[in-house]
Every structure is written in C-alpha cells, then in structure tokens.
N, C-alpha and C positions, 0 to 999 in steps of 0.2 A: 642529689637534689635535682628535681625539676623543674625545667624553667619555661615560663607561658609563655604564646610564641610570639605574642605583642611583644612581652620584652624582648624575644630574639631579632627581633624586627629591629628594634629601636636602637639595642645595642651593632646591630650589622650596616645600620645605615648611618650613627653617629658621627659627625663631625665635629672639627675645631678649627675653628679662626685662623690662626695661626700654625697648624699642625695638620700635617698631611696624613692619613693610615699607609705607615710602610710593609706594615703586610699584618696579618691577622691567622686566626686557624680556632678548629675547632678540638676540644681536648676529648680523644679517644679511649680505648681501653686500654691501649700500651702506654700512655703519655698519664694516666689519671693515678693520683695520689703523691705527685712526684711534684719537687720544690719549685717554686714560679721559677727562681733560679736557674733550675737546670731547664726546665722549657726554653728561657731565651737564647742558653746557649745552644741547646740541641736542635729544637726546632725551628728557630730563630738567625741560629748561628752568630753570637753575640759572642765575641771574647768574654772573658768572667769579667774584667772591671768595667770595660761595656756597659754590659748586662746594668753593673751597678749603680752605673751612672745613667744609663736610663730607667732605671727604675727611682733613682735620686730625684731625678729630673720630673716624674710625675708622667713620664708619657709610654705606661704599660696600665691597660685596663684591663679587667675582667670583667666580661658582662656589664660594661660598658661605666662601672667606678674604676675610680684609680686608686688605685694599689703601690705602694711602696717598700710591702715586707715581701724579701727576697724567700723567705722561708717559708710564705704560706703555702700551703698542699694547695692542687688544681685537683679539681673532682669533671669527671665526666661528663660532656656535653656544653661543660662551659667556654665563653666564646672568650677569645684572648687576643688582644690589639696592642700592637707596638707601634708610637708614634714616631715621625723623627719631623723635625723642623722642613716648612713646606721652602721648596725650591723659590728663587728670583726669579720671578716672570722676567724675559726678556722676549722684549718686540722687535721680530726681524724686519731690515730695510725694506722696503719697497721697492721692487723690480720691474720692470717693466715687461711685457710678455708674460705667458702663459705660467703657473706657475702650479706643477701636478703633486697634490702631499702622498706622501707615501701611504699605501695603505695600511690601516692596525690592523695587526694580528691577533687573533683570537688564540690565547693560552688553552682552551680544548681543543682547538684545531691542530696547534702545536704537536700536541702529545696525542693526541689522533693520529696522527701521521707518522709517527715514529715507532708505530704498534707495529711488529713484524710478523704477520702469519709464517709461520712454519708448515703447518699440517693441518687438514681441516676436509674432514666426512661427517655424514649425520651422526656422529656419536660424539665426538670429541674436534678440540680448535685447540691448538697447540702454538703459545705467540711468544716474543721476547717482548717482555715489557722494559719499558724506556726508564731510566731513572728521574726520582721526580711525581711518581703513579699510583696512586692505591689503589689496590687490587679489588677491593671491594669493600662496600661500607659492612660496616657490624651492626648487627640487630639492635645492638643495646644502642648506638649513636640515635635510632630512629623512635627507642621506645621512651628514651629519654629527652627527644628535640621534641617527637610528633610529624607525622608523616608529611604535612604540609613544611614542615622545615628542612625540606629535600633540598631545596633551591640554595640554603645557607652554608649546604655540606659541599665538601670540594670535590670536582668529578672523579670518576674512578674509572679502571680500567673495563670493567663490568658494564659501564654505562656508554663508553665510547666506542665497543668492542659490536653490537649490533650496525653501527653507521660502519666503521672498517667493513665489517662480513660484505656491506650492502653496495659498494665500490666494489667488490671481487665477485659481484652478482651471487651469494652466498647467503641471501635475505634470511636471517635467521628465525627458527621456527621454534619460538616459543622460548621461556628463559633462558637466559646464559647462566649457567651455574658453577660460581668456583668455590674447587674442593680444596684448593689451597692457599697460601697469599704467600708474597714477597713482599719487606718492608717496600717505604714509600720510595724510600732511597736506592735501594735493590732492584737492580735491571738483570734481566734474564728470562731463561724458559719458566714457564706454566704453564697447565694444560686444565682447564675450562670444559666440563661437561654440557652436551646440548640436550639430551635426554635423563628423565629421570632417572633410567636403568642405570645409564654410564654412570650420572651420579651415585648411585648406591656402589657400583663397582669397583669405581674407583674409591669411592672411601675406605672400603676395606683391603685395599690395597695400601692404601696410605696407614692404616691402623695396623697392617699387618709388616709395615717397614719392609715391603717388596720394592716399593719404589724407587727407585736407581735415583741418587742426586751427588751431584757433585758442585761445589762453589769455588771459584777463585777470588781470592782476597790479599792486597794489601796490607802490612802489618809494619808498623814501627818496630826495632830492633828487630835481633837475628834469631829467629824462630827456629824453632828444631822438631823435624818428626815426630809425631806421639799418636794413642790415642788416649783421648779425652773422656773419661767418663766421670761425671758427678749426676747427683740429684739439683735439679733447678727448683726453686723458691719465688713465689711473687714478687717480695720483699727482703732485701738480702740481712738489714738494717740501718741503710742509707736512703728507703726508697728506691733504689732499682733493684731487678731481674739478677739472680745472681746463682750460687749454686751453697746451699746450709744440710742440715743430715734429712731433713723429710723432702719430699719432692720430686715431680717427675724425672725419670731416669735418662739421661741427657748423654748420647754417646757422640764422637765426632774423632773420627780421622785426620789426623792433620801432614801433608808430603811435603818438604819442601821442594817449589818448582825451580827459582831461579834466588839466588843473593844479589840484594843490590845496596851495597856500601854497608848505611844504617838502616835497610828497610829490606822485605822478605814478601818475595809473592810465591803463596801458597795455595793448596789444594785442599780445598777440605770435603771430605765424603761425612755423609749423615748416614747412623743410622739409624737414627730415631730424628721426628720433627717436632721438636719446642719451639715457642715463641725464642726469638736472641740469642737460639743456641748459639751459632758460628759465633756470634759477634760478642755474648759472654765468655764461652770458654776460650776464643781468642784475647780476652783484654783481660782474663785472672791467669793465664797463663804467663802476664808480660808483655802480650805481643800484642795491641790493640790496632783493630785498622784505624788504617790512617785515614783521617775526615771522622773519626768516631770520636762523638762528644757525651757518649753517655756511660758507656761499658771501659771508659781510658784511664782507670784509676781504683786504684785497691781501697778498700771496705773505708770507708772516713776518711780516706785520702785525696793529695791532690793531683790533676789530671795528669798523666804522664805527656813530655813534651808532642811536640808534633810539627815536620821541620816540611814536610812535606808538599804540602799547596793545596791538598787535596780539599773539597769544598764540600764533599759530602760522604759518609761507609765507603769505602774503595772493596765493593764486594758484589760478584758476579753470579749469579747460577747459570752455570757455565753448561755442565749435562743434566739429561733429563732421562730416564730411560720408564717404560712402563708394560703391560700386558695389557692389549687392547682392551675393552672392555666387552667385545662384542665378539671378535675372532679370536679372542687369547694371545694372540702373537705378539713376541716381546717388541718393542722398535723403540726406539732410542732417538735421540738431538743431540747436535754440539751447536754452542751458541761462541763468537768470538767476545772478548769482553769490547764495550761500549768505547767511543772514542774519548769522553773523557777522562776516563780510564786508563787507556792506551798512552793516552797524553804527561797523565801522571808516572807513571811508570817510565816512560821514555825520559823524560824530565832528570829520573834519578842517577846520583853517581853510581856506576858501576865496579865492582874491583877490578884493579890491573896487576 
C-alpha cells in the first residue's frame, strides 16, 4: 500500500494532549508482514505483556489511527507510533546568578561520531559502524514513501558517512555506495564502495562468497561447534525469516570462543550472506543471542528466556577480509566488539 505524503506528514507530526510520541519508526523490508505484536517487542523493545497493555491502552498508531489488534500484519512504509503517558512538568527554583542549560545533543551527531574509519583510498572506505545505524535506506522505503519523504526516514550510515570523510579532509567524490548492510542493531566492519568499478567489484566478490566475514555473538544457553547449513525462507510460518525445504542456501560456521555460566560467546564465520542468517540459524539451533527478540523461539513458540540485560542482538562483525578491488591484494580488519557489548559479557557469571 501507498501512502500520500500529506498523510505522512500528518501522521509524523501528530500529537495528543495528554500523550507524549515515545518513539516511532518506519516499517522496512525486514520488519513488513510481521505481527504489530512482534514489532513493539522487537523494534520497540516492549516485554510481551507490555506490548499488550499498550496496545490495550490505545496508545500504538499506524499511520497515525489507533490500532488495538496485536495480530494485525504491518506492511511496508507504514509509519508506527508508540505513545506512553507525557511526563510532570516540574518548574525548577530560581537561582540567583548566571544559569548555563546544557546543550542538546543532536542523535545524528551522536552516531556521526562513533563511525570509525578504518581504511579509506579512492576505491573503497572501510568503517565500524556503531550499534543503533542503518546502513543504508532500501529502494522500496523510497518508492513506497516518495522521495520528498526522505526527511521522515531515520538517518543512515550512508548519509552521515560524506560529513565523517569531510572532517578527515577526505571530501567525498561522488556517491557512497554500499554493497552490503549490517542490521540496525549490528555494529561492525563494512566496506562502502567510492567508485562505480569498486562497486561492481566488490559485488561479485560478495556473490562469489570470497569475502572473508567473521561475527562474534552472544548466545543464551551453552552452544556447541557446528556448521550450519539450511535453506532460509521469507516466511517460516510465524511471520518471520526462518529456514523450510525451498530457499536460499544458508551456510554458517559456528566456534565456540569462551563459556560463560548460562551464555556462550561465539564465532561465527559466513559462508554465504542471507538476510538473519547468524541470528536465525543461531536461535533454531537453541542458542539465540541474547537481546534477540525476534529469531528467540521455535515455530509457534514462546520466546526462550533471557536472563542477560542485554538491550539489543549482542552480535559483532568482528573480521572483514576482501581483494582490493582495484590492486587484487587481499587485506583484511579486526574490529574489537563495541563497549556495550563488552559490558554485557563482563557482567556474566563465569565457571569456576
């Protein structure tokens, strides 16, 4: 469905009296067809009875009516508001002397900032992106919003990644073009084409599974070495991404690195690149990462616990490895995982 950009307007700038917008989002290709339900807890991060009780409550919108059935499919491009009850004004005392407000922060400045250049010649830009980032919008959000509805989509790393170059005096020349993504969630290496050549290059490099990747992930229960291979499916018959007998061919490495108590941080090498591979065949194996709310539970099942803390995928792309696109020469990244990451894992009980 299409939506005119009047109404996208109206739905993004909607208020309520009483009700504050606690956060909002636009529904993509990986997030469309899947239950209002699972959006607030995934994307939202709404415990399930949450979820239920604000949806009880009346203060989840699509496209800017209110919506109460937890079951309805979200379709692509539609805009989705979760409200929660607006804060107590409270009026601070009056001081005397000079009195300097902190200044607000800008959330694209934020994650501007935390983009790590690793590597960067006229062919290729090589960064660690920050968890939190999409890597870059999808054509269909733009064929489906309309190009003036740029402003409605959340930034991406694609867009923020010209002003980085142009602080490392690196003024970039001409598109930035990426051949691959990492969810939003997913911090790590990527590597960003600055030419169209590279671009071509590298894509058949990525089609031909040359590309050296490696991810470190957090996993509930105690994982065991394998490799993974199934066929992946759009629709598993829950609504999500899952692995049935037709579908791309879905390989995945799995090491373990270290044991920790009731949770396992492991290595996973790709040898093929699907949408969810890691984070499917990590949560139908048993072992789902921890902060994972969508892939955490077998076919009509319910979520498998999660004792962890973790607030979002505890999943890293950790190496990168590739053949220039221009000299051939192979060269490689290690990237360490992110701090709150590190944070989580530190956290955990250890054996003694």
């Amino acid at each position: 469905m299409t939506f005119g950009l009047a109404r996208q307007r109206r739905a993004a700038k909607l208020k309520s009296p009483s009700m504050d917008a606690a956060n909002s989002l636009f529904i993509d290709r990986s997030q469309a067809n899947r239950t209002l339900l699972e959006i607030l807890q995934s994307a939202f991060r709404l415990p399930r009875a949450r979820a239920l009780r604000t949806l009880a409550e009346k203060k989840v919108r699509i496209c800017g009516g209110v919506c109460v059935d937890p079951r309805r499919r979200v379709k692509l491009g539609q805009h989705i508001q979760v409200f929660s009850p607006a804060p107590t004004r409270r009026v601070a005392p009056k001081v005397k002397g000079r009195q300097d407000a902190a200044p607000c922060k800008s959330p694209d400045k934020d994650l501007a900032g935390q983009i790590v250049v690793r590597y960067l010649d006229e062919q290729i830009v090589i960064v660690v992106k920050p968890p939190g980032l999409t890597t870059v919008r999808h054509a269909g959000e733009i064929e489906t919003l309309g190009k003036k509805a740029r402003k409605f989509l959340p930034t991406t790393l694609v867009d923020l990644l010209p002003a980085v170059l142009s602080r490392l005096k690196k003024k970039s020349k001409g598109r930035i073009r990426a051949v691959h993504r990492l969810d939003k969630d997913t911090s790590g290496l990527l590597v960003l084409a600055r030419t169209p050549e590279a671009e071509s290059h590298l894509g058949k490099q990525f089609r031909a599974h040359t590309i050296g990747r490696r991810y470190l992930a957090l996993v509930r229960g105690k994982a065991r070495g394998a490799r993974i291979e199934t066929r992946l499916v759009a629709d598993r018959g829950d609504g999500r991404r899952g692995s049935g007998p037709d579908g791309q061919l879905a390989i995945t490495q799995v090491r373990v690195v270290e044991t920790l108590g009731d949770f396992t941080l492991v290595e996973c090498e790709l040898e093929t690149g699907r949408t969810h591979q890691v984070r499917i065949h990590l949560g139908e194996a048993g072992t789902p990462l921890c902060g994972e709310r969508v892939y955490d539970r077998p076919l009509h099942g319910k979520p498998l616990p999660d004792t962890s803390g973790a607030d979002r995928p505890m999943l890293h792309a950790a190496y990168l490895a590739l053949d220039h696109p221009a000299t051939g020469k192979r060269m490689d990244w290690h990237a360490a995982m992110p701090e709150d990451m590190r944070d989580v894992v530190n956290g955990l009980e250890a054996p003694r």
